[in-house]
C-alpha positions in Angstrom: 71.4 116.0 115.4 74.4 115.8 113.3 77.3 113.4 114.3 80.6 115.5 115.3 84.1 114.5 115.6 84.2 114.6 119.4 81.1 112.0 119.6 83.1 109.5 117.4 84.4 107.2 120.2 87.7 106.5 118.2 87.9 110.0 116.9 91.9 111.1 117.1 93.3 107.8 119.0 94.6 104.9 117.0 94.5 101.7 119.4 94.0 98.0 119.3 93.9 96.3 115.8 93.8 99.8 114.1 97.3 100.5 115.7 98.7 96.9 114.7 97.6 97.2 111.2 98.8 100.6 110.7 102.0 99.2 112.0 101.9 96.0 109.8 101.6 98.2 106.8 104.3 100.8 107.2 106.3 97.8 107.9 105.9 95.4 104.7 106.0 99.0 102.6 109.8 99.5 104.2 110.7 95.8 103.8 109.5 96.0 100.0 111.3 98.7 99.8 114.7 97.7 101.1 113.2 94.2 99.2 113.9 96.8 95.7 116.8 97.8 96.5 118.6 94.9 97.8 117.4 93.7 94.1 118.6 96.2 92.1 122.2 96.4 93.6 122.4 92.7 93.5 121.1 92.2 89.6 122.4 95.4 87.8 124.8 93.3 85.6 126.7 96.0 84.3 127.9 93.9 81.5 124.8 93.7 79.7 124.1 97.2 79.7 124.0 98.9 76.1 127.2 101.0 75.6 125.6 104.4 73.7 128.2 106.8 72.0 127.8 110.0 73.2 129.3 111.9 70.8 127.6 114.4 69.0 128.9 116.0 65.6 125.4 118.2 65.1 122.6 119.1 67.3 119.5 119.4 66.2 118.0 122.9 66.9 114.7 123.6 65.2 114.9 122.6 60.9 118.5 123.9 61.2 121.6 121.9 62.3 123.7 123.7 64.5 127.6 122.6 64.9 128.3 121.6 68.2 131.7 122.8 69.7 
């Protein structure tokens, strides 16, 4: 005889240390999360960043320049 889902005696219940680890774990993901975020607000120096020039006289299409207007 084959097992089924409905002779699995924890089949479609979480309780006990299942439930409290489940917990545990969405938990530390949302407090690393919030962990990230906290860090990147607090140490984005925008002074250091690169300053890039965004002008562009040509644009590359294909082997042919094409003017941009």
């Amino acid at each position: 005889m084959e097992p089924s889902n409905e002779t699995i005696s924890d089949y479609d219940t979480l309780k006990g240390e299942k439930k409290k680890i489940v917990w545990a774990v969405i938990i530390v993901g949302l407090l690393i999360g919030v962990g990230f975020t906290v860090a990147s607000k607090v140490f984005n120096a925008k002074n250091e960043t690169i300053k890039v020039k965004e002008e562009f006289v040509t644009m590359p299409y294909g082997t042919h320049e094409m003017p941009v207007k």
